[in-house]
C-alpha positions as CSV (number, residue, x, y, z in Angstrom):
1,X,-33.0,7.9,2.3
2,X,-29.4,9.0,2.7
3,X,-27.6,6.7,5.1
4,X,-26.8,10.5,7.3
5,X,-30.8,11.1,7.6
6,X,-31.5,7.9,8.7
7,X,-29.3,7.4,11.6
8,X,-30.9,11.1,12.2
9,X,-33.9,9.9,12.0
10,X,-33.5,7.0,14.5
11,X,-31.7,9.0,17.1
12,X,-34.7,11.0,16.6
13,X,-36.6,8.4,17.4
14,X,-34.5,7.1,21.1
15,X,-36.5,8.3,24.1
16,X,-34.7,8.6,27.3
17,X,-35.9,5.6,28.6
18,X,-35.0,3.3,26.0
19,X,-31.5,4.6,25.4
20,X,-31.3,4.4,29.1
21,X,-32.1,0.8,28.1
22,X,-29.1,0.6,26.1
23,X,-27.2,2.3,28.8
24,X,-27.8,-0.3,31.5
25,X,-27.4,-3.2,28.7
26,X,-23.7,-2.6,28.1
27,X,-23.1,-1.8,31.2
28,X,-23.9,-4.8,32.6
29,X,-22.4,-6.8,30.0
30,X,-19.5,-5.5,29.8
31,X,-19.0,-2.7,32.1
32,X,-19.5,0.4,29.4
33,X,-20.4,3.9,30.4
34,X,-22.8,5.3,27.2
35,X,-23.4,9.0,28.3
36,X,-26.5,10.6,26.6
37,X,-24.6,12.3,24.0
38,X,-23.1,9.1,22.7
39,X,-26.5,8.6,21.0
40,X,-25.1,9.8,17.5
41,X,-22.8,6.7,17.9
42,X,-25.1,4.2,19.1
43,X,-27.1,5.1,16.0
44,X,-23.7,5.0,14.1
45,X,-22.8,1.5,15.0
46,X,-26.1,-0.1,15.4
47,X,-28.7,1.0,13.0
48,X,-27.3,-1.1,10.2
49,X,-28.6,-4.3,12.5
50,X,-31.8,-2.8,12.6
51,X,-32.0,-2.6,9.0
52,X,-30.4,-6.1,8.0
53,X,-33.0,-7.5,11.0
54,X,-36.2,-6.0,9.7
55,X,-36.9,-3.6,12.6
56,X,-38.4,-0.4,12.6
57,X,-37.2,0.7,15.8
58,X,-34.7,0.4,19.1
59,X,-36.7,-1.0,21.3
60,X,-37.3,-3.8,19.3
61,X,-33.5,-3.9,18.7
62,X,-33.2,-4.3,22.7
63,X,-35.9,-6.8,23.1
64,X,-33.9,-9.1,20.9
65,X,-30.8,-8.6,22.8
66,X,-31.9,-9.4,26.2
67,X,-34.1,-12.2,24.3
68,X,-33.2,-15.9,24.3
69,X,-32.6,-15.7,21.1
70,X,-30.7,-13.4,21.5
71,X,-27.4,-14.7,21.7
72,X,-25.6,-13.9,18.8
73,X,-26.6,-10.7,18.2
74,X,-25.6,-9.5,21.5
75,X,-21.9,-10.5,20.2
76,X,-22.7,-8.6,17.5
77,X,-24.0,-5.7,19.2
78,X,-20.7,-5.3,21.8
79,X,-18.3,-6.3,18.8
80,X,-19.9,-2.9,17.1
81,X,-20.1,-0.6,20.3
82,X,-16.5,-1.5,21.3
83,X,-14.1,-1.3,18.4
84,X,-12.3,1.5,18.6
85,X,-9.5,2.4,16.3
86,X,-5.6,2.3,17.0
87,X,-2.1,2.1,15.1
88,X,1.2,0.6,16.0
89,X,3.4,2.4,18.4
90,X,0.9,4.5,19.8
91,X,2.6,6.8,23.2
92,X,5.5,5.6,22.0
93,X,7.1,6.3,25.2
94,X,5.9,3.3,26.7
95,X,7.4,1.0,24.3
96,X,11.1,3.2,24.8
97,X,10.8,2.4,28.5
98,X,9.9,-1.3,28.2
99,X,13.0,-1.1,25.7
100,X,15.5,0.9,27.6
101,X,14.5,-0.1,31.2
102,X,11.9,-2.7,31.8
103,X,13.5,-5.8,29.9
104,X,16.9,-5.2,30.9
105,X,15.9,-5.1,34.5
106,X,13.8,-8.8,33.5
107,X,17.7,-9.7,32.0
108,X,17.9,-13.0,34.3
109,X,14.0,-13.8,34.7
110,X,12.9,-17.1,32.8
111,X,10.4,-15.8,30.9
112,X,8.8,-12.5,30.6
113,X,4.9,-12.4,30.5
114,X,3.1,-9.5,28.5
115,X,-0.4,-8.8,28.5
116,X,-2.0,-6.5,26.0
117,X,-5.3,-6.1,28.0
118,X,-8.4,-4.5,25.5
119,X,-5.9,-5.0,22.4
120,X,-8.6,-4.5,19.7
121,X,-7.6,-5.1,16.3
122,X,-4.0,-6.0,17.7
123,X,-1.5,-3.2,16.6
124,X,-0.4,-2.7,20.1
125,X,0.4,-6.6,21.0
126,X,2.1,-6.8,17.3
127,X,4.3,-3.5,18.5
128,X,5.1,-5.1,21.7
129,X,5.9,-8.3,20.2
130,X,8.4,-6.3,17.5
131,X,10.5,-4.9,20.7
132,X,10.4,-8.3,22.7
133,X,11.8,-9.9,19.5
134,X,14.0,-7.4,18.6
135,X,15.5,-7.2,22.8
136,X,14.6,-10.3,24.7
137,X,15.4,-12.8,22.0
138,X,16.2,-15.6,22.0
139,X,15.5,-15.6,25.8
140,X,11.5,-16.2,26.1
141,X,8.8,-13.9,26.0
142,X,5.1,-14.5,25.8
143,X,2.2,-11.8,24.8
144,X,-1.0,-12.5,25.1
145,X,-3.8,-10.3,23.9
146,X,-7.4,-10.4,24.9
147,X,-10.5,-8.3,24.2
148,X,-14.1,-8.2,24.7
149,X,-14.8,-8.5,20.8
150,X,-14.4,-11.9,19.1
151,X,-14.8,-10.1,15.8
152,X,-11.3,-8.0,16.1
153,X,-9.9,-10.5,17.7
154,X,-9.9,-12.4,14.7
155,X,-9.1,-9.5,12.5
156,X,-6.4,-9.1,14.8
157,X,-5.3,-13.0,13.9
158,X,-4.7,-12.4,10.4
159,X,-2.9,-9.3,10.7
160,X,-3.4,-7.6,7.7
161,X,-3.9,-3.7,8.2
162,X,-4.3,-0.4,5.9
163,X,-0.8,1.4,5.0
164,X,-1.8,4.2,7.2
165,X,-2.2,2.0,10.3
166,X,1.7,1.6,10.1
167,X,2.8,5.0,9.7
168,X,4.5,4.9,13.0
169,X,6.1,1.8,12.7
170,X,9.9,2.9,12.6
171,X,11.7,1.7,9.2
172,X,13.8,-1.1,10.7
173,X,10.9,-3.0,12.2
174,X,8.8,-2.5,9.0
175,X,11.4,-3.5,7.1
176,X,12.3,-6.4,9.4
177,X,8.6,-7.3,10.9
178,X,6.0,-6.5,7.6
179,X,5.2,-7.6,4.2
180,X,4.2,-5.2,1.5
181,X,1.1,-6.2,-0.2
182,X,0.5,-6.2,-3.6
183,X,-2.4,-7.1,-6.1
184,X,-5.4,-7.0,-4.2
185,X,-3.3,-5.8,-1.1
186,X,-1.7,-3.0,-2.0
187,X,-2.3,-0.4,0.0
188,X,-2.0,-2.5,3.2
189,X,0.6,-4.3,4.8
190,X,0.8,-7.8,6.6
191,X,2.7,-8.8,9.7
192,X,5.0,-11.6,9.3
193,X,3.8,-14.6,10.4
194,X,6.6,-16.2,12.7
195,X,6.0,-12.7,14.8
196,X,2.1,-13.6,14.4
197,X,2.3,-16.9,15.8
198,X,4.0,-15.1,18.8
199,X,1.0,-13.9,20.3
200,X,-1.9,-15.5,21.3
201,X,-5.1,-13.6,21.0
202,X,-7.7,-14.8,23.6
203,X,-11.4,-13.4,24.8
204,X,-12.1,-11.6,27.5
205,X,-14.1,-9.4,29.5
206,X,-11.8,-7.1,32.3
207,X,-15.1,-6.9,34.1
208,X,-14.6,-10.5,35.2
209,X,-11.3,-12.4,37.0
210,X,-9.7,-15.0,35.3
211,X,-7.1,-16.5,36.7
212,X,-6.5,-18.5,34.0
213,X,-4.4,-15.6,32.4
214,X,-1.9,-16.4,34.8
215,X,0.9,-13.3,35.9
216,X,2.6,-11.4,34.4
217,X,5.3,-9.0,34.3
218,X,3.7,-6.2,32.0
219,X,0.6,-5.1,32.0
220,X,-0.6,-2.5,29.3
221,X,-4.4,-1.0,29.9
222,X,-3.9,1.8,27.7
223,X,-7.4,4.4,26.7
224,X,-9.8,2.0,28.1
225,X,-10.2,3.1,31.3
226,X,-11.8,6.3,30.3
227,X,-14.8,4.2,29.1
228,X,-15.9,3.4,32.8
229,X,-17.6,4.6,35.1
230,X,-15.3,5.2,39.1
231,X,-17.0,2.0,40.2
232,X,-16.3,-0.4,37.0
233,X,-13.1,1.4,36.8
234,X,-12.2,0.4,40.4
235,X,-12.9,-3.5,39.2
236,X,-11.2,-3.5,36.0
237,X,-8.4,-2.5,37.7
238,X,-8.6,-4.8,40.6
239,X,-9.3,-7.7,38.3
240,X,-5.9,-6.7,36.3
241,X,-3.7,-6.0,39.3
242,X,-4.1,-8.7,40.6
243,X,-3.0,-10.2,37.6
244,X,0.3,-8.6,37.8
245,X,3.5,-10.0,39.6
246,X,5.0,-8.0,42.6
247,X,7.1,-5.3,41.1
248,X,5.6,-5.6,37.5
249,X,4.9,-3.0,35.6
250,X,1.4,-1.8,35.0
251,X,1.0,1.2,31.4
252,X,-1.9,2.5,31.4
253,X,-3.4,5.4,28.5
254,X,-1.4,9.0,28.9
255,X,-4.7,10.7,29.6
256,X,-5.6,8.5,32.0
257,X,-5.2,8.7,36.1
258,X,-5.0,6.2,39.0
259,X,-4.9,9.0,41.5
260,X,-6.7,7.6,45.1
261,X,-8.0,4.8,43.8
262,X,-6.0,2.6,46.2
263,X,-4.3,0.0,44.9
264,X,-1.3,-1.7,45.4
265,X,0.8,0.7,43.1
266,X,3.4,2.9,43.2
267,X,3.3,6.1,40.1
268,X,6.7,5.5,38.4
269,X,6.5,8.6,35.3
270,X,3.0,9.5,34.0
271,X,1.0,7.4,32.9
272,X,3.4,4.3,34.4
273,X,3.2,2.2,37.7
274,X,5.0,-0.7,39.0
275,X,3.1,-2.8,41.6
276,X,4.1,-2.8,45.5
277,X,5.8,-6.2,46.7
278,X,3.6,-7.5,49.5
């Protein structure tokens, strides 16, 4: 059977209750709103498990997760429902105002503390580690990535990506920042690694505090808000404000709104806040 008619055939298969199932699931784990028409992508990212398992259906598929047993292939299951795809100086606009504005106003600070919260496969801590480089040096900087997904996180490590992922990189910072690969690479490009060893990727889960992070000046959130629900939302964003030092600056995705959520920030341009000093 076609790979198409099977997923079909599953969905088909997904009564209310037991997607609801799923729906709670990820929720709980890790915060995720799955409306009801995000079936087609359950099926999408998940039914491969159910073949490589031996199962013949999803609510067997649950059972395992929320089974002892389970442990590993719940990893699995959140690595697969959360990647989402990204490139390197996506709303660029953000990365000309931490250029032009925010680290010239952090001139005199001792160090300046970046957090790429939800980085997925890494392009955005990589871009952000290019501008530090290229305008903070030699004074120090620090990124630190995290995500929910171990998996990327370690694809985000190696720092190897498709041509097409680096389409927005401007020339200089290829030229400067990237290695074509050849052989068995071409087609995809590899980030140098004294700028990898810049950034530290680490776990996590913005569901939970952990104040082992430390502060930081710069905060970016960016198009993973709009995966919540108001109430997750509302703690993902406590849990990150609060890692962010008084007057830091907090980017979150361009389609995304804090409006009367009430927090301690102040709406700089779109899209852009800078947290109120106490």
């Amino acid at each position: 059977m076609p790979v198409d008619s099977a997923c079909s055939a599953l969905v088909s298969t997904i009564s209310d209750q037991e997607f609801g199932l799923f729906q709670q699931f990820f929720h709980e784990q890790i915060g995720l709103q799955l409306t009801t028409v995000k079936k087609p992508l359950l099926c999408g990212r998940l039914s491969k498990r159910l073949t490589a398992l031996g199962l013949d259906n999803y609510r067997a598929y649950y059972n395992l997760l929320v089974s002892k047993a389970g442990a590993q292939e719940r990893e699995t299951a959140i690595d697969l429902i959360t990647t989402h795809e990204t490139y390197f100086f996506r709303e660029p606009k953000h990365f000309e105002l931490l250029q032009h504005k925010v680290i010239p106003g952090l001139h005199a600070s001792p160090e300046l503390r970046v957090w790429s919260a939800a980085s997925s496969t890494g392009e955005e801590a990589y871009t952000l580690a290019m501008i530090l480089d290229s305008f903070r040096s030699p004074k120090p900087w620090t990124v630190i990535a995290s995500d929910i997904s171990r998996q990327v996180l370690v694809n985000a490590q190696r720092g190897l990506y498709p041509m097409s992922r680096g389409e927005r990189i401007p020339a200089p910072y290829l030229k400067r920042y990237c290695l074509r690969g050849t052989g068995r690479y071409a087609g995809y490009f590899m980030v140098e690694a004294p700028l990898r060893e810049r950034v530290e990727f680490i776990p996590g889960n913005l569901t939970q505090q952990d104040s082992s992070l430390g502060m930081f000046d710069v905060i970016l959130l960016r198009n993973v808000l709009i995966y919540f629900d108001q109430p997750t939302k509302l703690l993902v964003l406590r849990n990150v404000v609060e890692r962010l030092k008084p007057g830091g600056w907090l980017m979150v995705g361009h389609s995304e709104s804090l409006h009367d959520l009430r927090l301690p920030l102040e709406l700089v341009t779109p899209s852009v806040y800078r947290k109120v000093c106490a």
